[in-house]
C-alpha positions in Angstrom: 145.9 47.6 112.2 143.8 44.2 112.3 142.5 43.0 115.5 142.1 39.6 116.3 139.8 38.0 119.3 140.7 34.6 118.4 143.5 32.5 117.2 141.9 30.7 114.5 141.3 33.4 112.6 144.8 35.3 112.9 147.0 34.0 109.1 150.1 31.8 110.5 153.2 34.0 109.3 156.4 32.5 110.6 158.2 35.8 110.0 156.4 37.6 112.6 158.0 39.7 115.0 155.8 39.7 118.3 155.2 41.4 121.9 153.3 39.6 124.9 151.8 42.2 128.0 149.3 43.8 129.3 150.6 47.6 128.1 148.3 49.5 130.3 149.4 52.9 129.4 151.4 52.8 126.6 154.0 54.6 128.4 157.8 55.6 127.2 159.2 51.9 128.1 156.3 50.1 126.3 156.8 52.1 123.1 160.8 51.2 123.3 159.4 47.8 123.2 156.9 48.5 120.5 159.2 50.4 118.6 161.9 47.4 118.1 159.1 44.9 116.8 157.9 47.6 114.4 161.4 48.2 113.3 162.7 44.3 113.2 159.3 43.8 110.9 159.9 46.3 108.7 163.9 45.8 108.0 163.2 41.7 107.8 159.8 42.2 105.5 157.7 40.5 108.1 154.9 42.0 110.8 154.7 43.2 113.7 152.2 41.3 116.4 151.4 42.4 119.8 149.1 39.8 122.4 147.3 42.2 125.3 144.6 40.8 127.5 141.1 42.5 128.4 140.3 42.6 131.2 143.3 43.7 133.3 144.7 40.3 134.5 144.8 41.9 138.3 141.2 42.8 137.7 140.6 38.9 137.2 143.6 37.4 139.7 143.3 40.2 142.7 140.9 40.4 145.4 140.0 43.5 144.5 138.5 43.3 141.1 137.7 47.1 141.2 141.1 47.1 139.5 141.3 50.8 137.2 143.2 50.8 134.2 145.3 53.7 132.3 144.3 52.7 129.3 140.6 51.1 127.9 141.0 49.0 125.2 139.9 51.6 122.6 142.3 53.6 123.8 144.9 50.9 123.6 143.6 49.9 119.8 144.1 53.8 119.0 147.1 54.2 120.7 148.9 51.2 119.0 147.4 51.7 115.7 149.1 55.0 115.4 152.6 53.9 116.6 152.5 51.3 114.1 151.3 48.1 114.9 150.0 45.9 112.2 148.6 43.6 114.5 146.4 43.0 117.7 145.2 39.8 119.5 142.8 40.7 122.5 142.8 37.9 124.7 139.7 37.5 127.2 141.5 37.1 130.5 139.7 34.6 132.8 140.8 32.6 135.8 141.0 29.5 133.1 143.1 31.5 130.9 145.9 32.2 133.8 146.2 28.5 134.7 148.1 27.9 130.8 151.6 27.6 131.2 153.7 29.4 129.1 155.2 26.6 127.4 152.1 25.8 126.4 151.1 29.0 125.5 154.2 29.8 123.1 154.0 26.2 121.6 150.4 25.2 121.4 148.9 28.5 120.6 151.4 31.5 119.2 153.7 29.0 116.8 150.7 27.1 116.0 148.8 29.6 115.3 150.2 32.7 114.5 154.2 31.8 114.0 157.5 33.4 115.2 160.6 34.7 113.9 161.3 36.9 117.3 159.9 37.8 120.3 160.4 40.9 122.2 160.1 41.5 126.2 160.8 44.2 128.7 163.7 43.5 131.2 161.5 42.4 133.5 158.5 40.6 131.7 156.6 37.4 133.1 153.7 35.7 131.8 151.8 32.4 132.0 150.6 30.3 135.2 152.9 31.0 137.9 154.6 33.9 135.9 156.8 31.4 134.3 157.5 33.1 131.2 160.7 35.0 131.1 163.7 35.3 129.2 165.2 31.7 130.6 162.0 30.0 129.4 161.8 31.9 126.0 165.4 31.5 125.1 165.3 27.6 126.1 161.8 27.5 123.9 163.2 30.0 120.6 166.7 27.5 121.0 164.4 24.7 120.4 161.6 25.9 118.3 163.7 28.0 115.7 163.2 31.8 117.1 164.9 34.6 118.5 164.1 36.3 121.8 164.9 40.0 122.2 165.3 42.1 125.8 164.5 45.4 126.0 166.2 47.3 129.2 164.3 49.7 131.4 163.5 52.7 130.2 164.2 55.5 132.7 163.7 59.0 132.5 165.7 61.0 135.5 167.0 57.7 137.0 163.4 56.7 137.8 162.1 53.1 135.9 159.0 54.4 133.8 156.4 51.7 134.4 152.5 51.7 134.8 153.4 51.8 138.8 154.9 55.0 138.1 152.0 56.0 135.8 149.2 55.4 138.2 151.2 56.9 141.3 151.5 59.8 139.6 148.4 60.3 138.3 146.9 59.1 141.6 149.0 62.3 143.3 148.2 64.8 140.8 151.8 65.0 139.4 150.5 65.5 136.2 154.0 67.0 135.1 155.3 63.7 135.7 152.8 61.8 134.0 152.6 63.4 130.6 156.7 63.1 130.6 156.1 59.1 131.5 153.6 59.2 128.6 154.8 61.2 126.2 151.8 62.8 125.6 148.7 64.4 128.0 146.6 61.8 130.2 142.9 62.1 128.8 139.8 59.9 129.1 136.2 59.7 127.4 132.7 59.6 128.3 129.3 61.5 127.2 128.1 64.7 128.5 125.0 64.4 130.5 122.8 66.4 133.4 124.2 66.9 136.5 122.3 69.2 139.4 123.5 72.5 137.6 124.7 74.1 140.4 127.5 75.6 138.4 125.5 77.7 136.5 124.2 79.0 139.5 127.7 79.7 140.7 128.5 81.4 137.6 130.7 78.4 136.1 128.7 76.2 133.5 129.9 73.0 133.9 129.8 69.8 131.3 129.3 67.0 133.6 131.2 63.6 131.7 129.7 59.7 132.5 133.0 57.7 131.9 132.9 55.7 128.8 134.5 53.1 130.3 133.8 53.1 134.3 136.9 51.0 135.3 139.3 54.2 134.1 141.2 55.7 136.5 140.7 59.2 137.0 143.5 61.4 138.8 143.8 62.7 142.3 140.5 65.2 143.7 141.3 68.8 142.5 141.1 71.0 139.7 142.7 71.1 136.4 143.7 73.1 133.5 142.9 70.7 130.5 142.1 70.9 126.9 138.3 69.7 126.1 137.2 68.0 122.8 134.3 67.6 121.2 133.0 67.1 117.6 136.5 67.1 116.3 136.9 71.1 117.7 139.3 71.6 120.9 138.7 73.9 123.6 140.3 75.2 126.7 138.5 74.3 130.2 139.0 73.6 134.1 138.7 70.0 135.1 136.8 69.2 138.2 137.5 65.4 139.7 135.4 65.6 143.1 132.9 65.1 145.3 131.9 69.0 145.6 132.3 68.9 149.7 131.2 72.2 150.0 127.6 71.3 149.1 127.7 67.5 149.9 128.8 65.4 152.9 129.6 62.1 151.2 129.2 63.2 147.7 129.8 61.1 144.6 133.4 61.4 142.0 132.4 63.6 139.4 134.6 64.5 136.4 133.1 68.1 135.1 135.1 70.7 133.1 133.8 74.3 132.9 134.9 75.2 129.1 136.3 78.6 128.5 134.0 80.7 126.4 131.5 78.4 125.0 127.7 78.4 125.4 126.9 75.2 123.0 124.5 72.9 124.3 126.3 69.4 124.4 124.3 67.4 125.9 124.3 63.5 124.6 127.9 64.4 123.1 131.3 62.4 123.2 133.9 64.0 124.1 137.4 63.6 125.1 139.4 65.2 127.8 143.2 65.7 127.8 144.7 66.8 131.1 147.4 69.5 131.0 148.5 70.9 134.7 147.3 70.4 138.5 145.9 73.4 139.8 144.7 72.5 143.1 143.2 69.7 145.0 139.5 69.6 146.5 138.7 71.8 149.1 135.9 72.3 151.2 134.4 75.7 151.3 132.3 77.7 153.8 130.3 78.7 151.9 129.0 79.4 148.2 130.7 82.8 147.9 133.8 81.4 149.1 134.6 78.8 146.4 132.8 81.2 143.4 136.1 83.0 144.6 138.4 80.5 144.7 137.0 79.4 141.3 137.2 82.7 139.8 141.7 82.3 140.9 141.4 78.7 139.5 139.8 80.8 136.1 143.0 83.1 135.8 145.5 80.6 136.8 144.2 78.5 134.2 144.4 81.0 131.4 148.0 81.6 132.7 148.8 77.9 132.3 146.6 77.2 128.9 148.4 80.2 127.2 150.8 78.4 126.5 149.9 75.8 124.5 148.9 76.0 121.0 145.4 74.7 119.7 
């Protein structure tokens, strides 16, 4: 896949087959839409294009600009790359950037710059200033401009609309069931392994404490996990802590830690990647030490129980 950050260095192809969106996720109803560009390019001998923004335009528009995203944009890059994609334009999103119209957007910067034989849009899709690009707007523009426009309806899985809404409320509730079926594939995130206060070595349970690669990510509900753990290319079975350990701190930090099933490598310093398989439990506050090394010792079996399954 190429990746472009600006439009004057992106070759104008008129047979390009394109996608506008944020795509925070890359859920089951994005890749329907990815899928038919993909698919349209190959059959018509053209290439497939897809326009994302960083940062999160909410992040940029809201209030609250401590907006946390599904997806970073190396995951995103990844993530598209291996579905297919040829190509990627990462727009910087800034206040400026929202104020273009999307008349002007399709006409004085995708045809003049990159070209278009079709676009593609979910069923509910809206860009530009004002969110006036939809499927009215497009079709009027492709009718006068010489390209098609493309719907894609919404995807649903059990009569529910998979969107990143969806997504992020499930993750946010620990229905992790629910959110590897909207993915199609385990939630995970990144970061580097580094010291925490090594109290679970004390308590028997050897934790690899993880500084997010990318801080903005969002992270799912307090409570414990069964997850598979990566590093240096190897995976490994572990218990996923998100919390802020309540039993020994009163307004304690969010830390993601994961005690890894049989291993006694030092990893300091290393990346490693996280996939998220099953909710155990949520964060509880203990009475004491000896009280949580029990419960943790139940999280321990439960988590075999649930990791057995799955094949390395």
């Amino acid at each position: 896949m190429i990746i472009f950050h600006e439009f004057s260095d992106i070759r104008k192809d008129e047979n390009t087959f394109l996608t506008i969106g944020t795509y925070d996720g890359i859920h089951l109803g994005h890749k329907e839409i990815l899928n038919k560009i993909i698919t349209k390019a190959a059959r018509n001998g053209g290439r497939s294009f897809l326009i994302t923004f960083d940062p999160h335009p909410r992040s940029v528009l809201s209030k609250d600009s401590n907006v946390k995203i599904l997806t970073t944009l190396n995951e995103k890059s990844v993530l598209l790359d291996s579905l297919g994609i040829q190509n990627l334009l990462i727009i910087k999103f800034t206040k400026e950037f929202s104020q273009i119209s999307a008349d002007d957007f399709i006409l004085n910067y995708v045809l003049k710059f990159i070209g278009l034989k079709e676009i593609v849009i979910g069923h509910d899709h809206h860009f530009g200033k004002g969110r006036g690009g939809d499927e009215v707007t497009l079709r009027k523009l492709g009718g006068e401009n010489n390209f098609n426009v493309s719907t894609v309806n919404a995807y649903k899985l059990n009569d529910k609309i998979i969107s990143s809404s969806e997504v992020r409320k499930s993750l946010m509730n620990g229905d992790i069931k629910s959110t590897t079926s909207y993915l199609g594939r385990y939630y995970s995130f990144s970061g580097t392994v580094v010291e925490g206060d090594k109290r679970g070595r004390v308590l028997g349970f050897p934790t690899a404490n993880i500084k997010l690669k990318d801080e903005s990510k969002l992270l799912p509900a307090l409570g414990v996990y069964a997850v598979e753990f990566i590093v240096d290319d190897n995976k490994y079975f572990g218990l996923l802590s998100v919390g802020k350990r309540p039993t020994f701190y009163v307004n304690g930090t969010i830390i993601p830690e994961v005690y890894i099933y049989d291993f006694n490598k030092n990893i300091y310093g290393k990346f490693v990647t996280v996939n998220i398989v099953e909710m155990i439990r949520g964060e509880i506050k203990y009475n004491s030490p000896e009280e949580l090394i029990k419960q943790m010792n139940k999280d321990k079996e439960l988590g075999v129980e649930i990791l057995s399954k799955l094949v390395i």
